[in-house]
N, C-alpha and C positions, 0 to 999 in steps of 0.2 A: 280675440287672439291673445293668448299668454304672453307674448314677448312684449308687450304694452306697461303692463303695468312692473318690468323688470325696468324695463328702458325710461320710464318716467322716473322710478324708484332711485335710478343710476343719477341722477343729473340731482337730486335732493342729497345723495350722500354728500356730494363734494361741498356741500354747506354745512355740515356736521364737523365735530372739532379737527380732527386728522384733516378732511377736506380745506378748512378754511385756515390753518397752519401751512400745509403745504399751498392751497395756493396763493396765500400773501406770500409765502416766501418768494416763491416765483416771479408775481409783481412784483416785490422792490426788488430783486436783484434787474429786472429788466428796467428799473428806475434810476439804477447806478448806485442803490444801498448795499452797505458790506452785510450780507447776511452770510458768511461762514459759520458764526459759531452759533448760528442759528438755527442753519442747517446739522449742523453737527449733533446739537440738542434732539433735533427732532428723531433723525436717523437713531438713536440712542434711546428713545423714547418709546414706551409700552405704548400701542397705538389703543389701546383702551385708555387708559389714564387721561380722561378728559381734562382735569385740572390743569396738567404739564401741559399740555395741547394747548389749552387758550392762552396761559401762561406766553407759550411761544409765538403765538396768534397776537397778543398782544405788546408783545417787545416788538416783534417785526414790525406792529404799525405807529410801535412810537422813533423807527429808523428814519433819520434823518439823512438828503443828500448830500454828497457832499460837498465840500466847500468850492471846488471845479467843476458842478456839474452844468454841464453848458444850455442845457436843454426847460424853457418856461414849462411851467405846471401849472397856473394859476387855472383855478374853474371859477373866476365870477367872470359873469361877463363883463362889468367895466374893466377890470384889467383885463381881459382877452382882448377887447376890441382898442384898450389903450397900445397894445403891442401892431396891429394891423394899418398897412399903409391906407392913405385917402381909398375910398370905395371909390370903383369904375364908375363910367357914365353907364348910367340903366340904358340900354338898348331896347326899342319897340321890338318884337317879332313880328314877322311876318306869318301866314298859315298858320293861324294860332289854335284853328281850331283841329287842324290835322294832325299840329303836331301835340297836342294834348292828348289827341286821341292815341297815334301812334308812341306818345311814353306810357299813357295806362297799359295797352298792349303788348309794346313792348316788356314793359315787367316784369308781365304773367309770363310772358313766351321762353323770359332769358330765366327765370325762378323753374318753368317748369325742364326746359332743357337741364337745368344743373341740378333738381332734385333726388335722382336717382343715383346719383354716386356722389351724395349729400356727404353722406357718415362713412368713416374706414379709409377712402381711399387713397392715395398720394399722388403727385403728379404722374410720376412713372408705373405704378401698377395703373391706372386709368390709361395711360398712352397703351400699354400694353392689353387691356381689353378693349379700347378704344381700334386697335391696329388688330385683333382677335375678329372684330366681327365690322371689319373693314367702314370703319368711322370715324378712321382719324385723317385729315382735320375733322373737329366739330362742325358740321352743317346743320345739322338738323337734330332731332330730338332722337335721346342716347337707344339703344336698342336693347331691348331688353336680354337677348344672348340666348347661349347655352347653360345649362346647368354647372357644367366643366369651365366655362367661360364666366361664369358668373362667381362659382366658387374661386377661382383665380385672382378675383378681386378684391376678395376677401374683407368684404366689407362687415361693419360691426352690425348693421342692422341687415336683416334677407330683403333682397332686392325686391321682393314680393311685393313689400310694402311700398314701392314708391309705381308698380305694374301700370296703373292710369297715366303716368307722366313717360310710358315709352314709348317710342315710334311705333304706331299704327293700334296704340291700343289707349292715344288721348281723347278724350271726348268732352271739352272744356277743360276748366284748372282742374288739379286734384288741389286741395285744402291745404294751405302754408300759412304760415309763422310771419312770414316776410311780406307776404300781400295782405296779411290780418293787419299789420301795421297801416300798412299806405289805406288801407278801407277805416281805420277807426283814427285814425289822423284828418282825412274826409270829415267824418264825423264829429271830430273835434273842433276843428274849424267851420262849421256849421254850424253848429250847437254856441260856441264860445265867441268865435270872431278871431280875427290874427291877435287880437287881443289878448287871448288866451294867456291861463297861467299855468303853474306848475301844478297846482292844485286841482286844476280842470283836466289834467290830464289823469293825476291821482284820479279822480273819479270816474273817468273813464273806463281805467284799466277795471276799476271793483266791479262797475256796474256791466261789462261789457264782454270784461276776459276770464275763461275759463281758469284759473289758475296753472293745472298742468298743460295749458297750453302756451305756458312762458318757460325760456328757460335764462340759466347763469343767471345774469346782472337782472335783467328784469322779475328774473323769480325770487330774488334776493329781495330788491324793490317792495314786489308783491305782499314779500313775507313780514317787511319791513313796515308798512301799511298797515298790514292787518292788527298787529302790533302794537300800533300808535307809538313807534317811532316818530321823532320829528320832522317833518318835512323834508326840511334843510338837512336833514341826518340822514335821509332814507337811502341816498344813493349810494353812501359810503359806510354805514353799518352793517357788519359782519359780510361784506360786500367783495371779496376779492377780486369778481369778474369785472369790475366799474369800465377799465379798459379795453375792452372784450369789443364784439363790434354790433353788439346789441343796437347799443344806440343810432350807427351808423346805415342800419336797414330802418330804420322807422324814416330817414331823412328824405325820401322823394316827395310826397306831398306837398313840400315847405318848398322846394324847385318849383313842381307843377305849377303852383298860387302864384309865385315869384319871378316868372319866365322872362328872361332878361336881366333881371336886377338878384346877382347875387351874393349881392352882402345884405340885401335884405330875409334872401333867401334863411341866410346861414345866421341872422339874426332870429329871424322866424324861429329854424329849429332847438336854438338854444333852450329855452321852458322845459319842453319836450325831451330834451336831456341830460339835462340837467335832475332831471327825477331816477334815472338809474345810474348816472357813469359821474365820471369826473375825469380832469385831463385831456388827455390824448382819447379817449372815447366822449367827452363831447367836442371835442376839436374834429373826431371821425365825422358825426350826424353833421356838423355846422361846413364841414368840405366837403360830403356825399350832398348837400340842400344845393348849396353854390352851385356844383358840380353840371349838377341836373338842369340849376337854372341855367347857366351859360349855354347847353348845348341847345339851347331854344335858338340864340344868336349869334354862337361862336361861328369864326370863318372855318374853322377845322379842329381836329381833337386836340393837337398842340397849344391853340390860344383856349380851348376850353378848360384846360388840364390847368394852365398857365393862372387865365386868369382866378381859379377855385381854391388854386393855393393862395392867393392873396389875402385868402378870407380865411386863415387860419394862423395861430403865433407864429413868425418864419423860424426863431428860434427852438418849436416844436420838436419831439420826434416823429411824428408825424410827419409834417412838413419836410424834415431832411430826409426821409422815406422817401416823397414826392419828388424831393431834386436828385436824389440816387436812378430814383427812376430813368427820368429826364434826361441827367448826365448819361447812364446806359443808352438811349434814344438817340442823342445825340453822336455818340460812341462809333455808330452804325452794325454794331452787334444784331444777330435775330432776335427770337422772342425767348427763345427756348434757353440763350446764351443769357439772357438778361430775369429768367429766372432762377437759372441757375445759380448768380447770383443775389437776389432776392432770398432765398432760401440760406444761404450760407451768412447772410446778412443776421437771419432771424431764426436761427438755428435753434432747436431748442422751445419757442415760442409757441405758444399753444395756437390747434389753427385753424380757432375763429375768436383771434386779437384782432382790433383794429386796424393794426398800421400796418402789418403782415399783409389781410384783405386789400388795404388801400393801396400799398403797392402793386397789389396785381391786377387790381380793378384799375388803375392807370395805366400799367402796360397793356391791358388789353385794348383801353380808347385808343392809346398813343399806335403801337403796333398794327391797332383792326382798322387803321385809317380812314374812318368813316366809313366804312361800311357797315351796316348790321349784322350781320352772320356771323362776320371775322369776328367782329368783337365782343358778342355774347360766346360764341366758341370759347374763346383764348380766356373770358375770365371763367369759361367752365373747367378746359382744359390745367388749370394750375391747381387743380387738384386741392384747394385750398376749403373754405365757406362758398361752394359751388353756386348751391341757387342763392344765397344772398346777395354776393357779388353779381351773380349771373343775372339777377333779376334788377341790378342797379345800372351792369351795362346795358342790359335792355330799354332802362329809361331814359339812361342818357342816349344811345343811338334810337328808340322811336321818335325823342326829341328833338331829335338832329334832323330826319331825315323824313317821318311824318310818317302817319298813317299808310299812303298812300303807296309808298315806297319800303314797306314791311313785305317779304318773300310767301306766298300763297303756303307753301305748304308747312311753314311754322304758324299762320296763320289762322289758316282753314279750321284744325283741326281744334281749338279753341271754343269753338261757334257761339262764340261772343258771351260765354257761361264763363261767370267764377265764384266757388264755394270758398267760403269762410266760415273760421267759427267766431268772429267776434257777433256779438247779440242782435239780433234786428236786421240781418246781413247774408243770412242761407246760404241761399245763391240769387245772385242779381245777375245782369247784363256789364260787360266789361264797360260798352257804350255810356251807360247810365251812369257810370262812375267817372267818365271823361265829361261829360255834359253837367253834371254836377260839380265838378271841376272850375269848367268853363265858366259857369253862373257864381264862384266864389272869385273867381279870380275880375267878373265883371263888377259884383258886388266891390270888391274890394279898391277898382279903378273908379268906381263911381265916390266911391268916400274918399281917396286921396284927391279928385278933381274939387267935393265939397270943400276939403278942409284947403286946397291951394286959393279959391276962390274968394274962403272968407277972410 
């Protein structure tokens, strides 16, 4: 199909000079750096004139915050974790094996509900085709429509292409980006051990990722790599997307392994991304790990929410995304009133940043009250990084709630099939991915029991 290789084409411009001037600009002004006459430049500038471009690419990242800025940045982890109060007591699960299964399931089901009005849409044109072919609230998997109903939607890419992922014409996953991750994170922890390094991950991606089937930060990453870039450098050379929420969908795996204990969780995912992001995008992956692990144990989505943020700098932007939330929550506003602001918060903000996604991926837990449907809906419904969010509330409520306790007909249609494209991976059994799961996270109790003993 022709629109392939435009659509792949589109996501490599915005690393070329104009691309990576405008969107460092972007990042620092969302970082509280005065970039006016920065912008000024650029506006001003022949968008051919590559020289002026980096020129401006390169003042922008030598801006500095400033001297009030209230908000931590550090990306090592000793100072990340020098900022975070004492870790919770790690809590056993109980139904550990149900509910490993129902979060791998989970994923697929809240990734495939939200991929079809992935690209294009905003919260209100989706209400509105949503409410066109009588689907709104989110229940179930999106409907593919009418032509007239589809065009309405006005999405950047034709719906055509997400056809597999819409009610009554799923037959297993269709193929994502966001479940590539969680299967070669599997993988990773396999192959390496919790042990793993940043390095091991680098190898992963060369030996296992198609290239165009990364994008932003991790393509940046990629490219960074190939390059022989520095390690230490890969994530933040010519890297504008670092913040983005790249990182933050790779983060369920490091929950799964971690179920109960999630400052080990959010420890775990650090390696991991610390190879694309920095900041506030790996503060995203190290509060999506947590996240996932509490809902193994939490009493409900509020202590889940609760205890996730602890495991992030409270000084963060992220983190006061989180208590905005909360404060909203508390408020006794709806959902619709609390994205409303959300949106007005992050105005402007590209949308699939981090803390944009993380805000709505919380109001979905906090508002869907433990239930599954409600709350893969409401993170599909915000019209934001649909199946990414969509596929992280999934994990967090199959973790919550189990296997067992997953709706038949988001279910059913699944039939236990999910294609990837990461290497070695086709298509497997959703099962076989939970069960392998299970065996790392046994492996992994059996060596913390060795090293307490000796």
């Amino acid at each position: 199909m022709d629109y392939l290789p435009k659509f792949l084409q589109g996501w490599d411009v915005t690393q070329e000079p104009l691309g990576l001037a405008r969107y460092e600009l972007q990042q620092a002004a969302q970082t509280g750096r005065n970039v006016a006459a920065l912008q000024a430049r650029l506006e001003a500038s022949d968008i051919a004139d590559a020289q002026t471009l980096r020129g401006i690419y390169d003042d922008t990242m030598a801006l500095q915050a400033p001297g009030d800025w209230p908000h931590f940045e550090g990306s090592d982890l000793a100072d990340i974790l020098a900022e975070l109060p004492t870790a919770p007591k790690v809590v056993i699960p109980d139904r550990i094996e149900d509910r490993v299964q129902g979060a791998w399931f989970g994923r697929v089901i809240g990734n495939m509900v939200g991929k079809p009005v992935e690209v294009g849409s905003t919260r209100l044109t989706l209400r509105e085709y949503l409410r066109a072919t009588d689907a709104y609230p989110v229940t179930d998997y999106i409907p593919f429509g009418s032509a007239s109903e589809r065009e309405a939607l006005s999405l950047s890419l034709p719906m055509e292409v997400f056809h597999g992922a819409t009610r009554g014409h799923v037959h297993g996953s269709v193929r994502d980006d966001d479940i590539d991750y969680t299967i070669l994170g599997l993988a990773l922890l396999e192959n390496h051990g919790t042990g793993y390094t940043t390095y091991d991950v680098a190898s992963e991606w060369l030996a296992r990722f198609p290239i165009y089937q990364l994008f932003t930060a991790e393509r940046a990453a990629y490219k960074n790599l190939l390059r022989d870039v520095p390690l230490d450098r890969v994530g933040e050379y010519e890297n504008p997307f670092r913040e983005w929420i790249g990182a933050l969908i790779r983060a369920d795996i490091f929950g799964y392994v971690a179920p109960g204990d999630p400052r080990r969780a959010a420890t775990l995912a650090y390696p991991d991304a610390i190879l694309s992001h920095r900041a506030n995008g790996v503060y995203g992956e190290m509060w999506a790990a947590a996240l996932v692990a509490s809902a193994f144990t939490a009493s409900g989505p509020e202590d889940s929410v609760l205890t996730s943020l602890r495991q992030v700098p409270p000084t963060s932007q992220l983190a006061a995304e989180i208590q905005a939330v909360l404060a909203d929550f508390h408020s006794g506003i709806d959902w619709e009133e609390a994205m409303d602001r959300l949106e007005a918060r992050w105005d402007g903000v590209n949308w699939v940043h981090t803390i944009n996604n993380a805000g709505a991926l919380a109001a979905a837990i906090l508002w869907g009250g433990g239930d599954f449907t409600t709350t893969v809906g409401l993170s599909v419904q915000s019209g934001l990084d649909t199946d990414s969010i969509g596929a992280t509330a999934g994990s967090w409520a199959g973790a919550h709630v189990g296997y067992q306790a997953l709706p038949a007909h988001l279910l059913d249609p699944l039939e236990d099939t999910c294609r990837s494209a990461v290497f070695g991976f086709g298509e497997s059994s959703i099962s076989s991915y939970a069960q392998r799961t299970l065996t790392l996270i046994s492996d992994s109790q059996g060596m913390a029991a060795q090293h307490s003993d000796s």
